[in-house]
N, C-alpha and C positions, 0 to 999 in steps of 0.2 A: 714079471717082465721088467727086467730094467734097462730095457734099449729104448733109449727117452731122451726127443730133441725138444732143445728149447728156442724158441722161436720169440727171437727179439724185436720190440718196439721204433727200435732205431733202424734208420735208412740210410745205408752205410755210401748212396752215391749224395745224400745230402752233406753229410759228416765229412766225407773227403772233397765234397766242394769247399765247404766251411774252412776248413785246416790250411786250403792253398790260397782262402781270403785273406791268412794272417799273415802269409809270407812269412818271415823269421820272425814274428813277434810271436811274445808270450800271451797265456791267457786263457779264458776260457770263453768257450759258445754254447747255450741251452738251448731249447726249444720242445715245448710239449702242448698238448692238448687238452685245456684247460675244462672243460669235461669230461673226458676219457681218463685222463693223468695219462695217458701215454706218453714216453718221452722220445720223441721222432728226432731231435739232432742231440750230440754230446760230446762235445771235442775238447782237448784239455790237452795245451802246447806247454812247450816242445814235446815232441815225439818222436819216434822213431821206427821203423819197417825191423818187425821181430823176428826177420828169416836176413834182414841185414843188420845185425845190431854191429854200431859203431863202439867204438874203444872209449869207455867215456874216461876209462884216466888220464886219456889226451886231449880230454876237454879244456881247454887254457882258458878258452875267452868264455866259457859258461855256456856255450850252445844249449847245454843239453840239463844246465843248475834246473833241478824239482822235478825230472824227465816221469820218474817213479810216482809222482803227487796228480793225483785227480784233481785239480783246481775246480773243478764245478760241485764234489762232493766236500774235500779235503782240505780247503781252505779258507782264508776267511780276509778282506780285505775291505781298507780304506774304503764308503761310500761317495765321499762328495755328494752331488744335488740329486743322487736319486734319494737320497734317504728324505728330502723335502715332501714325497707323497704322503709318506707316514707321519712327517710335523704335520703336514695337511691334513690328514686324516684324522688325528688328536687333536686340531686344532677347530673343525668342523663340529667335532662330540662334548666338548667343553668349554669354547670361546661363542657366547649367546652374543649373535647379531655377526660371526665373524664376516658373514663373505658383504657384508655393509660396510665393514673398518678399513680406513686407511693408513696405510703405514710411509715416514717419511724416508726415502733413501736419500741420503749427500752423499754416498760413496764409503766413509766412513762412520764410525759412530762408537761413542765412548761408553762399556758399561762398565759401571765403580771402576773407572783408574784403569781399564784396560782396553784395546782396540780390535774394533773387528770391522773389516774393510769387505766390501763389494765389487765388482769388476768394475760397474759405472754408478754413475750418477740419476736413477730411474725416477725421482722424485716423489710425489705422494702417485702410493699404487695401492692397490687389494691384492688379497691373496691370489684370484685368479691369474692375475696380472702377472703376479708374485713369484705364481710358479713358473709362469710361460719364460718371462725373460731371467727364470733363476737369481732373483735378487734373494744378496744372502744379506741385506737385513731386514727385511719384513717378516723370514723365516728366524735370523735371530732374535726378533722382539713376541715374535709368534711362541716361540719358548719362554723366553724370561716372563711373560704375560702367563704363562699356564704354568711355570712355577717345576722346580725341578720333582716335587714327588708327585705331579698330573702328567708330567710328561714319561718320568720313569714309567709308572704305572698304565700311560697309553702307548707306550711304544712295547713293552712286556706284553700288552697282548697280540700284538705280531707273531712274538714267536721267539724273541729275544732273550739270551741267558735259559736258556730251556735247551736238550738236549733233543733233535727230529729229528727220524728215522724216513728215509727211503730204499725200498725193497733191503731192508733188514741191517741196512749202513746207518750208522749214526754220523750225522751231519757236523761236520765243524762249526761250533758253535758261534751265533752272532750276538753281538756282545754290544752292551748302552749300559754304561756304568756313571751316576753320576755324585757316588761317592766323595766329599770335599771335594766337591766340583764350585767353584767361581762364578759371578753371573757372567764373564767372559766365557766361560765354559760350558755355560748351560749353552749361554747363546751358539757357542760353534757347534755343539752338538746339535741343536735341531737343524743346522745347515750341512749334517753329514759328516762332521768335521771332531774334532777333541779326543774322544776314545772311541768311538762310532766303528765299529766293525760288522760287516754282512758277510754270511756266504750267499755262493751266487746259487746254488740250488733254493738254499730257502729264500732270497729274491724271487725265485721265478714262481714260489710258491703264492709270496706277497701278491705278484702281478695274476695270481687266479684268483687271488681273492678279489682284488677289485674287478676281475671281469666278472666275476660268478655271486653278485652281490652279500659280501662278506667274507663267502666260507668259501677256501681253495682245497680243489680234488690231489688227494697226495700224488706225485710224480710218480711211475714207475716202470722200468727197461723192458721187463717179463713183460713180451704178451701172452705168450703161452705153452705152455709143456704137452709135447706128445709123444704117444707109445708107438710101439716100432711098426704099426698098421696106420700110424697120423690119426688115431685116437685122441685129443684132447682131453689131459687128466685134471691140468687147471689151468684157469684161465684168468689174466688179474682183471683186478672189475677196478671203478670209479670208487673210490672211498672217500669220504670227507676229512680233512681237516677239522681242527675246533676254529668256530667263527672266531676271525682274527677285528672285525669293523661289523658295524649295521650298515643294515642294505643300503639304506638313505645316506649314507655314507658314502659308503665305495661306488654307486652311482656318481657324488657331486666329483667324487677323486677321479673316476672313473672320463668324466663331461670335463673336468680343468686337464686331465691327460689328450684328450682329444682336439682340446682348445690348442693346446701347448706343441702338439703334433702340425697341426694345421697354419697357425699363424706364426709358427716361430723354425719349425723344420723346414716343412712342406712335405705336402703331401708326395712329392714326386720320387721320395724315396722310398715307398711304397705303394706304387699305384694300384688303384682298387682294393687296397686292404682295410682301410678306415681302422688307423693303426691310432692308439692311445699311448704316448711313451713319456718317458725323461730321459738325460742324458743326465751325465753325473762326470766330473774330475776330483776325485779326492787325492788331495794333498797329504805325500808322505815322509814330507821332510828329508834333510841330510844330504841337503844336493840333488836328489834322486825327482825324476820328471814325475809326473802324479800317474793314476792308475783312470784310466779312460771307461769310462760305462755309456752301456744305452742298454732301457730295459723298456718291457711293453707288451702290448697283446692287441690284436684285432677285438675287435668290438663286434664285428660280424659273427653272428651266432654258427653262418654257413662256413666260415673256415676257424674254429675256435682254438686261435695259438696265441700263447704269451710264449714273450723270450727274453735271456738275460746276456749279454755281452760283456765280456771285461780285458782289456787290453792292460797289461802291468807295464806301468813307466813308461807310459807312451804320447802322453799331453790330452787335449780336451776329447773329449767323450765322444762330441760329436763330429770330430775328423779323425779320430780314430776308430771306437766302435761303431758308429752310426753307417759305414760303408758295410762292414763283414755283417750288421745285423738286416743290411739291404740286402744283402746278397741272398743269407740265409731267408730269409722270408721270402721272397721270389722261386728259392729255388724249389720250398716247400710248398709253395699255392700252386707249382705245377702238376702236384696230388692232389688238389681239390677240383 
């Protein structure tokens, strides 16, 4: 018999909420279920209505530039301060007495002959601290301190420069290369910054693994195939990942996300979700406005969603993603 519907994971009135949270901006929205892997939202702008497809060779002003590109599967950008969870995370497994040290911020700071500057002036902080108010020099001395082949080799087991697959797509790869890299280099790199590339599916993988103490359940669309009597022939299950962190681990990342959600977002953009996030602007040089993120997962084992947000060339993370990742969250807890 090969009269066989597949019956998909996504919630196509959540996905079309999502889409009109972007208005004309570029970008992508995730959202899955960080035990099931189900992936419940997946939106990837510009788009367009495939019973009205527009003339794109009278595209002038770029409406419609990457229309064809899955940005949630397909590509691979800029992190800024999300990638601080996984400095944090490398720096939790190898810096003995970390979450005890303090680190100075003056806004700027010289390493060998080169500069790397902060938004402000946060003074002596911790890491907790660290992450909360995104000071990128506690994260750049958090690197230079672990040394460019501990940080290679801690951020490599993420998932980095490796080739992941969801339901049978290879992921565009994310990429920490610190190759004649500089200790200015190393430093920008633990703050998301120098060669630093994520895609935003394998992010949303990262954000299962610290809900899911270590190890993240792989993503996938298929919920299920049936025969032409709605016979189920398969059905995708929860799979593991290879542990990316130890438990004790992605708990402390896990508790400084929540800190960082609480004291620095507020909770009110997500009420009742007891949401763990970062925001993130990576800077992409050449003129070009930076690339906005907010990434995160509830902590509630009764609604168990991480999600990945990414706005291209839209300014900081959290006035631009941080809205479309409220929206999506909300509109998803209306299924719980």
């Amino acid at each position: 018999n090969t009269n066989k519907d597949i019956e998909l994971a996504l919630e196509s009135k959540i996905c079309s909420t999502v889409c009109k949270a972007f208005k004309k901006e570029k970008g992508t929205a995730i959202a899955y279920n960080y035990v099931t892997g189900e992936i419940i939202c997946m939106v990837s702008l510009p788009t367009y209505d495939v019973y009205n497809k527009p003339d794109l060779s009278k595209d002038s002003n770029g409406e419609y530039e990457g229309v064809y590109i899955n940005r949630a599967l397909s590509s691979s950008f800029v992190p800024g301060s999300i990638f601080k969870v996984i400095t944090a995370a490398v720096a939790l497994d190898c810096i003995k007495d970390v979450e005890s040290k303090t680190y100075k911020c003056e806004r700027l700071k010289i390493y060998d002959g080169e500069k790397v500057t902060c938004m402000s002036s946060h003074g002596k902080i911790g890491i907790q601290m660290g992450l909360c108010k995104s000071c990128d020099i506690v994260f750049g001395d958090i690197a230079v301190d672990l040394g460019g082949d501990v940080m290679q080799r801690g951020v490599e087991k993420f998932g980095f420069n490796k080739p992941i697959n969801v339901d049978g797509i290879t992921l565009a790869e994310s990429k920490y290369d610190l190759t004649d890299a500089s200790e200015a280099d190393l430093a920008w790199s633990g703050i998301g910054q120098y060669k630093d590339l994520v895609n935003p599916m394998h992010m949303l993988m990262i954000m299962g693994a610290f809900a899911n103490g270590g190890i993240p359940i792989q993503p996938h669309v298929v919920g299920k195939m049936l025969m032409g009597d709605n016979i189920p022939v398969f059905i995708s299950s929860a799979l593991p990942y290879s542990r990316m962190t130890d438990g004790k681990i992605a708990d402390k990342v896990k508790s400084m996300m929540r800190y960082t959600m609480k004291n620095q977002y507020g909770d009110s953009m997500f009420p009742g979700m007891k949401i763990c996030a970062k925001t993130g602007t990576g800077e992409v040089g050449n003129g070009e406005k930076p690339q906005g993120w907010m990434v995160g997962f509830s902590e509630d084992k009764n609604f168990p969603v991480a999600f990945v947000v990414i706005v291209e060339n839209s300014g900081f993370g959290i006035k631009t993603a941080g809205p479309i990742a409220s929206i999506m969250m909300k509109e998803i807890r209306k299924s719980y």
